[in-house]
C-alpha positions as CSV (number, residue, x, y, z in Angstrom):
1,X,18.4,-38.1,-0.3
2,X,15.7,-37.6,-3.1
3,X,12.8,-37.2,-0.2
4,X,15.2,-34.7,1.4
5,X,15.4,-32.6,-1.7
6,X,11.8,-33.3,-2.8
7,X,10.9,-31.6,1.0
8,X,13.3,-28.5,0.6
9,X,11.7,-27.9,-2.7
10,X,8.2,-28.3,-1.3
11,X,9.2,-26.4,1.8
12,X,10.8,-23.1,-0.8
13,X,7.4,-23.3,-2.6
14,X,5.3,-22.9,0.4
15,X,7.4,-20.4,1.9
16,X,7.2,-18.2,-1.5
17,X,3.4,-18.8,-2.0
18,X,3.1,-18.1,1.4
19,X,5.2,-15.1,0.8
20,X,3.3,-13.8,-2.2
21,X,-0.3,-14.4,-0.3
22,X,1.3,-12.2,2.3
23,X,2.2,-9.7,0.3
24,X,-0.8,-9.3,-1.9
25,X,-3.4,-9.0,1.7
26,X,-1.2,-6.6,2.9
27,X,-1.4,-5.0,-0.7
28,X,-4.6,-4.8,-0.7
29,X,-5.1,-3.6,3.4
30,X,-2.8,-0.2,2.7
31,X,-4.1,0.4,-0.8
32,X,-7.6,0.1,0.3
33,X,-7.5,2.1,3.4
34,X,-8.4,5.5,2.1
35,X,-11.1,4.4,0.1
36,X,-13.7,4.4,2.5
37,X,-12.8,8.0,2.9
38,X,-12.4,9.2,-0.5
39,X,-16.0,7.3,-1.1
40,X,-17.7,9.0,1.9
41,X,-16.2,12.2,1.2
42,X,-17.5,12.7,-2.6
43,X,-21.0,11.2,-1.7
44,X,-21.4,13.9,0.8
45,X,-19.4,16.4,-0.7
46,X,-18.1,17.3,2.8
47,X,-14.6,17.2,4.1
48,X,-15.2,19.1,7.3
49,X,-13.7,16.1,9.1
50,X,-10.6,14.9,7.2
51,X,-7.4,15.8,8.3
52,X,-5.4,16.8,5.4
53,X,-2.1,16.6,7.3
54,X,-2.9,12.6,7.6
55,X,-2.6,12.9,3.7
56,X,0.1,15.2,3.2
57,X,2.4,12.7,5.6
58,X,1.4,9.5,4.2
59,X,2.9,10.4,0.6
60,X,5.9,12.0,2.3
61,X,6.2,8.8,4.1
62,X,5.3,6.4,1.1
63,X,7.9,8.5,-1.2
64,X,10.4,7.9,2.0
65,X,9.6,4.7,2.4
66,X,9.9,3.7,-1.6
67,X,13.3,5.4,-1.4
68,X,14.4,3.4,1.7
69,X,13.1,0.1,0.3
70,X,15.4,0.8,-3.0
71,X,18.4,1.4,-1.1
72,X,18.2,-1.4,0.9
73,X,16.7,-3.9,-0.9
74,X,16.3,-3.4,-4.4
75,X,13.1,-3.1,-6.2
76,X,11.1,-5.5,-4.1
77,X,7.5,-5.6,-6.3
78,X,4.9,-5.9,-3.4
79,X,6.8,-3.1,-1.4
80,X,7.0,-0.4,-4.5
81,X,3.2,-1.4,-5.5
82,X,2.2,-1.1,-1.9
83,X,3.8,2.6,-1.5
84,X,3.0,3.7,-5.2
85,X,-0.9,2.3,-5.0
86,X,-1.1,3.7,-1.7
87,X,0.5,7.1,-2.4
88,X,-1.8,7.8,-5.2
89,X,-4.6,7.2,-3.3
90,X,-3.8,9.6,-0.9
91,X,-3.3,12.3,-3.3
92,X,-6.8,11.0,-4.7
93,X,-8.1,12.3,-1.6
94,X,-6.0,14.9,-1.3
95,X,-7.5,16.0,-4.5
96,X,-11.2,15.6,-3.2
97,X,-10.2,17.7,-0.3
98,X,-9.5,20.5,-2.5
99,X,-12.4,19.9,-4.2
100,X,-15.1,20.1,-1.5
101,X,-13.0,22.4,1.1
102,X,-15.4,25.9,1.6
């Protein structure tokens, strides 16, 4: 009985590091996505090629997203960081855009 419960406790560890590993790659993936972007774009001070649509969607869709995640599950950390961290980032570069747009 005592290995049984020392295995389920293991087992809910694992699972929740696992869990939190998870969370913070994909964290990191979707925050870090524009970056390469925003970087390129203020180097060369050139937007020509950035779609500002792209940018304009993704914080409608993070705000959405956010909202949905509340509603159905609460305030979930890694989901809210992940759509907060990502959504300023896009208005980082949504800010460069209107920077270096001629």
């Amino acid at each position: 009985m005592r290995v049984l419960h020392e295995l389920t406790i293991g087992k809910k560890f694992m699972t929740t590091s696992l869990e939190h590993m998870l969370g913070i790659a994909y964290n990191a993936c979707f925050i870090s996505c524009y970056w390469p972007q925003i970087i390129k774009s203020v180097k060369s001070k050139s937007v020509e090629d950035v779609s500002l649509m792209l940018y304009i969607l993704s914080i409608i869709g993070y705000a959405a997203a956010a909202g949905y995640a509340i509603l159905r599950f609460g305030c979930d950390f890694w989901l809210l960081f992940n759509y907060v961290l990502s959504g300023i980032s896009a208005v980082v570069m949504i800010a460069v855009y209107c920077k270096y747009k001629k």
